[in-house]
C-alpha positions in Angstrom: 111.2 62.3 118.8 108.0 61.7 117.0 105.3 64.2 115.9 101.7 64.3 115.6 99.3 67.2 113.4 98.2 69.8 115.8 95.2 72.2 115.3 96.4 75.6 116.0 94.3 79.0 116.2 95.5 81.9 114.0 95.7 85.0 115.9 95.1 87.3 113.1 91.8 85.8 111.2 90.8 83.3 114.4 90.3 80.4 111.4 92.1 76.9 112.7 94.8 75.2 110.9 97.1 72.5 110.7 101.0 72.7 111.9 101.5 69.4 110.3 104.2 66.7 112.3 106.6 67.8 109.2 106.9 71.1 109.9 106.9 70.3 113.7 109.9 68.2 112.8 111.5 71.6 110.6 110.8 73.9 113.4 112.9 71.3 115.4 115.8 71.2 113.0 115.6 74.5 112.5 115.9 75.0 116.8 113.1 77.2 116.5 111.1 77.1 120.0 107.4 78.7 119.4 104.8 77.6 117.1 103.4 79.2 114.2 100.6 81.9 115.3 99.7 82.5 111.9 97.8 80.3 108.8 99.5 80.0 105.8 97.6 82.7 103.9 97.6 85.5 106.6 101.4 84.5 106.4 101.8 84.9 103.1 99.8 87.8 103.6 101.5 89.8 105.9 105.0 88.7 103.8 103.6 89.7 100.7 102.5 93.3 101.7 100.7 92.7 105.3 101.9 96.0 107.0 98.8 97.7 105.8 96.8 94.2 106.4 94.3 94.7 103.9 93.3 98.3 104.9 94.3 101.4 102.3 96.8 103.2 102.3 96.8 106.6 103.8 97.3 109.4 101.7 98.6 112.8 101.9 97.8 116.0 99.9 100.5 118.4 99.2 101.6 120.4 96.6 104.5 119.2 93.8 107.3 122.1 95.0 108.4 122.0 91.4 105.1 122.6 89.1 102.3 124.1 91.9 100.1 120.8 91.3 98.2 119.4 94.1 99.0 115.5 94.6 98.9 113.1 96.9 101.3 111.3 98.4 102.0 107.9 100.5 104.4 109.4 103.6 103.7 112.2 105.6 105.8 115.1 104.0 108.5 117.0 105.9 109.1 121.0 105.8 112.8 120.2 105.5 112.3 118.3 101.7 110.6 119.3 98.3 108.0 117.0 97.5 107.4 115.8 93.8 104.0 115.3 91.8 104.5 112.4 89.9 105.4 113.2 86.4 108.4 116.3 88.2 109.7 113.0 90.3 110.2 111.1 87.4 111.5 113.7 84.9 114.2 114.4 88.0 115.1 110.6 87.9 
């Protein structure tokens, strides 16, 4: 079977890009069926860190249930579990 470059669309940035005939012919050895629907870098992107794609995290202010310190934290706390300021988590390491 012989492949040819095909310009794709990327559905996260819209930008076009190549699937070359050598990764057509991967994606055939591999047996995989769909195309890429992703460019390289919004790949690597959402491999390297892409579940907050670019936006900033959201934070959460509670107070360390060791010291009294208001922090702030990355998940949303539970009643159920203590929550740590930094320097109590890593003195309880």
């Amino acid at each position: 079977m012989s492949f040819e470059d095909k310009t794709l669309v990327c559905k996260e940035c819209g930008n076009e890009f190549i699937f070359t005939a050598g990764e057509q012919e991967f994606y055939a050895e591999k047996g995989f069926e769909n195309e890429p629907q992703r460019c390289k870098s919004c790949r690597s992107n959402r491999r390297s860190g892409g579940r907050n794609s670019g936006r900033p995290r959201e934070m959460h202010t509670v107070v360390c249930a060791d010291c009294g310190a208001e922090t702030q934290v990355p998940f949303m706390p539970r009643n159920d579990r203590p929550v740590y300021c930094r320097d109590c988590f890593e003195s309880r390491r």
